[in-house]
C-alpha positions in Angstrom: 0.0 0.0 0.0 1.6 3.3 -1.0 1.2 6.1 1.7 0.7 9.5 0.2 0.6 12.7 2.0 -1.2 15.5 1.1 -1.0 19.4 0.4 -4.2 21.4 0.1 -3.7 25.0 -1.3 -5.6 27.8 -0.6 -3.4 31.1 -1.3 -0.5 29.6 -2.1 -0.6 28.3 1.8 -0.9 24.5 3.0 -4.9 24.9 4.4 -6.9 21.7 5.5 -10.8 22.1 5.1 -13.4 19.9 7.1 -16.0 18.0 4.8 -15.5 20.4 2.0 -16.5 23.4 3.8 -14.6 26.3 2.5 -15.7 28.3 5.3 -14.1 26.0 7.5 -10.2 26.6 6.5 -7.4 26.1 9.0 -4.0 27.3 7.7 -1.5 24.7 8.8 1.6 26.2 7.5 2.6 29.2 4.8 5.2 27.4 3.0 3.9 24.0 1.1 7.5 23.6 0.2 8.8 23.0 3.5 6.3 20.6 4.3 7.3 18.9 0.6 10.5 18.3 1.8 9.9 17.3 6.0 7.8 14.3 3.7 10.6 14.0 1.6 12.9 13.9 4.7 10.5 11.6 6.2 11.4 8.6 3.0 7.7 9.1 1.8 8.0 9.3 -1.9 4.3 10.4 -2.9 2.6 13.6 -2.5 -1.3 14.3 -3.2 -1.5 18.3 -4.0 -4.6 19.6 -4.4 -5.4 23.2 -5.9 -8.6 24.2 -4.2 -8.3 27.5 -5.3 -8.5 26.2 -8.7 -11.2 23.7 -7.9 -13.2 26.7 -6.7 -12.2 29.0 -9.9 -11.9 26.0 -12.7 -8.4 26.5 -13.7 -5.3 25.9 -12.3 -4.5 29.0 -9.8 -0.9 27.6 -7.2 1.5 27.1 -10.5 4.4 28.7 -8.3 4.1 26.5 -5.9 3.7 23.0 -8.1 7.1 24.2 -9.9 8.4 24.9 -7.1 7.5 21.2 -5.2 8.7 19.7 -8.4 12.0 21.6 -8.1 12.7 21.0 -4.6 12.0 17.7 -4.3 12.0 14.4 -5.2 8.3 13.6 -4.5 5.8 11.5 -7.2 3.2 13.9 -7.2 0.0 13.5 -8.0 -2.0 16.9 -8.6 -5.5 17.5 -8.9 -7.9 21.4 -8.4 -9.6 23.3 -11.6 -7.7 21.2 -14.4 -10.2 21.9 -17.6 -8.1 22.1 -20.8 -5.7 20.0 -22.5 -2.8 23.0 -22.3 -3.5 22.6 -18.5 -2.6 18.8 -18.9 0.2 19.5 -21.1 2.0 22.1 -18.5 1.8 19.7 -15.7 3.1 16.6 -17.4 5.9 18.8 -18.8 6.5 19.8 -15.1 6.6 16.1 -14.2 3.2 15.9 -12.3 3.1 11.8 -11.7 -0.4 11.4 -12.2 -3.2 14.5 -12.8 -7.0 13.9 -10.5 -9.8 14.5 -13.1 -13.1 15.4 -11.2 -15.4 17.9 -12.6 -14.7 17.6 -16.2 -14.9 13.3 -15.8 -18.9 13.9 -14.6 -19.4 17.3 -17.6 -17.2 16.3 -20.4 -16.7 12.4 -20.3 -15.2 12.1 -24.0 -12.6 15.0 -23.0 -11.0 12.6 -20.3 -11.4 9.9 -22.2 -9.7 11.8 -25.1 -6.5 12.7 -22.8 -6.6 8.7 -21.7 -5.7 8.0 -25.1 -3.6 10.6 -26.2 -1.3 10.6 -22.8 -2.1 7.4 -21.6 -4.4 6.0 -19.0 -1.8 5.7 -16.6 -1.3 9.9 -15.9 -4.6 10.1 -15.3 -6.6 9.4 -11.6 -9.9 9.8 -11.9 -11.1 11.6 -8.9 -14.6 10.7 -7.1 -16.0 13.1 -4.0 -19.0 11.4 -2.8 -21.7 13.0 -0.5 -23.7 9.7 0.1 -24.1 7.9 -3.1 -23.4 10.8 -5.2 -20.3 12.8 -7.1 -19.8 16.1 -5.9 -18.0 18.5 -8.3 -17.0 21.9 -8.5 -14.7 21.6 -5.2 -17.2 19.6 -3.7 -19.8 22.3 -3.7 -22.2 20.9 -6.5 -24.1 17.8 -6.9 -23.8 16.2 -9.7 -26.8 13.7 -9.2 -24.6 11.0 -10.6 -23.9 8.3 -8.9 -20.1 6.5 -8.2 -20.5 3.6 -10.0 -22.2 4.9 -13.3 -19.5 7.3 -13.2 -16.3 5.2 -12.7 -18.4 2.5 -15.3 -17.9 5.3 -18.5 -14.2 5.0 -18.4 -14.1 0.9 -18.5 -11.5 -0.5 -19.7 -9.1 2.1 -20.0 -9.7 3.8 -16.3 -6.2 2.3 -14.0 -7.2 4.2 -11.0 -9.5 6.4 -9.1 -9.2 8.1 -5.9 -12.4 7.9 -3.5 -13.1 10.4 -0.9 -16.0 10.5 0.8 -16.4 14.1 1.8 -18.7 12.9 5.3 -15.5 11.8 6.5 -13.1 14.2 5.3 -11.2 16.1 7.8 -13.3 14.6 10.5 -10.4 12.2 12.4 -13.2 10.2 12.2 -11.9 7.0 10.7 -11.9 6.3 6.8 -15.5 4.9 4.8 -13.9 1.3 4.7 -17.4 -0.4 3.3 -17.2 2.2 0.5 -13.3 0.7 -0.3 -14.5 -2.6 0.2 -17.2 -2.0 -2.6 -15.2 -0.1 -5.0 -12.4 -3.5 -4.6 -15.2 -5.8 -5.3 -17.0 -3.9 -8.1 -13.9 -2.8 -9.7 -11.2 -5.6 -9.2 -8.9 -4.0 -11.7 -9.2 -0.5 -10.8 -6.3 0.7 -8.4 -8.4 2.1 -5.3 -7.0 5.4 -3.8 -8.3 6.2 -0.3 -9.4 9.0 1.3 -10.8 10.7 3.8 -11.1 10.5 7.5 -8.0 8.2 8.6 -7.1 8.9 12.0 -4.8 6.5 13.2 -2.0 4.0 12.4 -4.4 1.6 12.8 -7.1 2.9 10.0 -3.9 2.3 7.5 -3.4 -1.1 8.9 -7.1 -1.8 8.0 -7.1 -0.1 5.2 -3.7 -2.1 4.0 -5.6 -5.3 4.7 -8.8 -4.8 2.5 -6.2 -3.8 0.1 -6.5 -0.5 -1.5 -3.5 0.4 -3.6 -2.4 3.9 -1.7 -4.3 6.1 1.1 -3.9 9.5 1.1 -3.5 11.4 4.6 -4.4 14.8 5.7 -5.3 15.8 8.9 -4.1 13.6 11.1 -0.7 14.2 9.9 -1.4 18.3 10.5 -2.7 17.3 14.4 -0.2 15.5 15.4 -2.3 12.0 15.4 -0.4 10.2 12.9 3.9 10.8 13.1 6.1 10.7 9.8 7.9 8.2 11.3 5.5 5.9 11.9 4.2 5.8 8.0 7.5 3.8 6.2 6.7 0.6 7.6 3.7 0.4 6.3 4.7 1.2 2.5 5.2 -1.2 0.1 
C-alpha cells in the first residue's frame, strides 16, 4: 500500500478544510515547500496536491508552488484542483506531475477525459470521485452532480487504471476512513487501483485499510494534528 501525504492549497498556503467546507479553512503552514521536503525527509516518496483554489475558480490557480514542489523535491506527485483544458494537462506533465485527479470535467465532459486517456495514456490520469452519500460532488465539492459512483467510474471501462475515492462525510473529520465504501469499489472494480481518502485517524485505520487492500491512502489531517507521526508511515509502505 503506498502512503501518500497531502498538500491542500488555498493562497499559495498548505490549508486543510473539514467536509468540503470552505468556510471551514485552518491554515496549517505558509510554505507548502517546506512541508514537501519534511515528507521527503521523512522517505515518503508520494505527494497528493490539491489546488482548491482552482477547484473553486476552474483552472489551475498555485502554479508557483507545483514548480516549485517539483523543483525542490524528489516527490511522485499527484496533482488535482480546476484542471479543464488539454494546455492545462500539457504544463503539468511537462512539469513532471506523476499522475493528474480528473473530477469535474470526468462527470461534464466524459469524452474530453477519455480523449487525454488515449492521447497521454491512461496511466497519468486518476480519476477523482467526491461522494456526498451515493453521489459525485464537483466543483470543489460544492455541486451535486446527481450522478452516482459507480455509473460514473463504469464510463471510463477499460481504459480507467485508477481512481481516488473520498468521501467528503468523512473528510477532515479524524473520524476513521468509509472502509465499506473501499470494500465496494475493490469488489466492483477488481482492476481498478483504489486510492483512499478521507477520515484516517490513526496507524491503525492504515493497517485496516492495507488489509482490504487499497493500492495507496492519502492522509491529511491527522498528519497536520499531530495523530499520525512521519515516522510511523515507512513501515507500512510497500
Amino acid at each position: 500500500m503506498k502512503i501518500i501525504p497531502a498538500i491542500d492549497l488555498v493562497d499559495g498556503k498548505c490549508v486543510r478544510l473539514t467536509q468540503g467546507d470552505f468556510t471551514k479553512k485552518k491554515v496549517y503552514r505558509d510554505h507548502p515547500v517546506d512541508v514537501a521536503r519534511e515528507f521527503e525527509d521523512a522517505d515518503l516518496e508520494y505527494l497528493h496536491l490539491i489546488d482548491l483554489d482552482g477547484a473553486k475558480k476552474g483552472e489551475v490557480v498555485n502554479w508557483k508552488v507545483i514548480v516549485d514542489i517539483l523543483d525542490k523535491t524528489a516527490l511522485k506527485v499527484d496533482f488535482g484542483g480546476g484542471v479543464k483544458t488539454t494546455e492545462e494537462v500539457d504544463r503539468l506533465l511537462d512539469l513532471g506531475i506523476n499522475r493528474i485527479n480528473i473530477g469535474s470535467v470526468a462527470v461534464k465532459e466524459p469524452e474530453k477525459l477519455k480523449g487525454w486517456m488515449k492521447e497521454y495514456g491512461p496511466e497519468n490520469f486518476i480519476l477523482s470521485a467526491d461522494v456526498l452519500g451515493d453521489n459525485v460532488q464537483i466543483n470543489g465539492w460544492q455541486d451535486d452532480s446527481k450522478l452516482c459512483l459507480n455509473d460514473l467510474i463504469t464510463r471510463f471501462e477499460p481504459a480507467l487504471e485508477y481512481i481516488a475515492c473520498t468521501d467528503i462525510g468523512t473528510d477532515g473529520m479524524l473520524s476513521g476512513p468509509n472502509f465499506g465504501l473501499y470494500k465496494k469499489l475493490i469488489n466492483r472494480f477488481p482492476n481498478i487501483k483504489i486510492i483512499a481518502s478521507g477520515g484516517v485517524s490513526s496507524i491503525e485505520d492504515l493497517i485496516q485499510l492495507q488489509y482490504i487492500k487499497v493500492d495507496s491512502v492519502i492522509i491529511g489531517k491527522a498528519i497536520y494534528e499531530g495523530r499520525i507521526k512521519l515516522a510511523d508511515l515507512k513501515p507500512l509502505t510497500i
